[in-house]
Structure formats: C-alpha cells, structure tokens
N, C-alpha and C positions, 0 to 999 in steps of 0.2 A: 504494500500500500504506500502510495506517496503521500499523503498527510493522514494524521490520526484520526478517527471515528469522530463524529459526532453524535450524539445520543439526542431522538426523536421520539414521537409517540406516533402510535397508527390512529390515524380519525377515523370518523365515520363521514363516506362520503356517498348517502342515498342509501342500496343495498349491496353497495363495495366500501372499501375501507383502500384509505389513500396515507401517502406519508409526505408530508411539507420535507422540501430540502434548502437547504439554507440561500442563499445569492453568490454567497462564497464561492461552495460547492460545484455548483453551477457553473460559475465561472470560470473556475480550474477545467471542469473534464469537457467543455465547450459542446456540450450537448446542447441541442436545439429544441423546437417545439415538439419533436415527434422522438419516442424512445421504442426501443423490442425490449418486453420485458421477458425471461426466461426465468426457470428454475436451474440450477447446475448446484449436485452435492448437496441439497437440501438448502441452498442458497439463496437466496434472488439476486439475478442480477440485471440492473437498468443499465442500457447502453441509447447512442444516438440510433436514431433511426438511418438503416442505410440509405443512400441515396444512389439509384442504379445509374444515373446519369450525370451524376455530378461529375465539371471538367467538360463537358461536353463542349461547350460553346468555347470554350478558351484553345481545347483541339482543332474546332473546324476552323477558329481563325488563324492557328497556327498554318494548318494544312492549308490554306488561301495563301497566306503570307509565303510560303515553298511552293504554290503554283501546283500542290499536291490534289485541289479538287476539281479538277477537270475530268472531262467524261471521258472514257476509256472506250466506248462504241465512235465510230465514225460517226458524226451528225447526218453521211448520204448514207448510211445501212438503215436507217429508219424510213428513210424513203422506198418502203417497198409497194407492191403491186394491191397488196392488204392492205397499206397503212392510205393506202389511195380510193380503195374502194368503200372497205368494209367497216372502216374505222369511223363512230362519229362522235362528234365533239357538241 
C-alpha cells in the first residue's frame, strides 16, 4: 500500500450500503466518475473504470501528422461496374 488506511463506516445508501472516501484518497489513485468494483480474497476492490478507447484521438492525430491515415484501396478500384449500377446513395 502506498499510504496508510483510513478508517470509514459503510452507510446506508436506499437498499445498498455505500462507503464515502475521503478527497485525498481520490486524488492520489486518480480514479474518475466510473469505478469496477470486484471481490478478490474476500477483499473488495474499487478501481477506475477502464476506458477501451482512451488515447484514441491523440493516435489518429498522430497517424495524420506521419501521413499514416491514408486509404490503402486505390480511390479508381471503387469505381466498379457495381459501384455504378447497383449502389445507391
């Protein structure tokens, strides 16, 4: 653990019970609005919630900025005899 426990009470929050955590706390482990909470070893433990996209935007303007998101199809292989006919917009 990097800082020492602090001692809290579990409330009553409706027909679940909740635990206040300090601002401190909070601040240190830089957890956001949204937590997973699990059981581990008869434990609980709250974490941030993942973020499966997070970075995204900072990557594709990377890849812009290296010329890296250009289409890799030909723009004339879309011109097919299907994409003329059958296709509509």
């Amino acid at each position: 653990m990097d800082t020492p426990g602090v001692r809290t009470r579990i409330v009553p929050i409706g027909n679940s019970r909740g635990v206040r955590i300090p601002k401190p706390i909070l601040e240190q482990s830089g957890v956001g609005e949204e937590v997973e909470i699990y059981v581990v070893d008869r434990q609980i433990v709250i974490r941030g919630a993942s973020r499966p996209r997070q970075g995204w935007d900072e990557s594709f303007r990377a890849m812009a900025a290296k010329g890296d998101d250009a289409l890799l199809d030909d723009e004339a292989a879309a011109d097919t005899e299907w994409d003329r006919e059958e296709w509509e917009w």
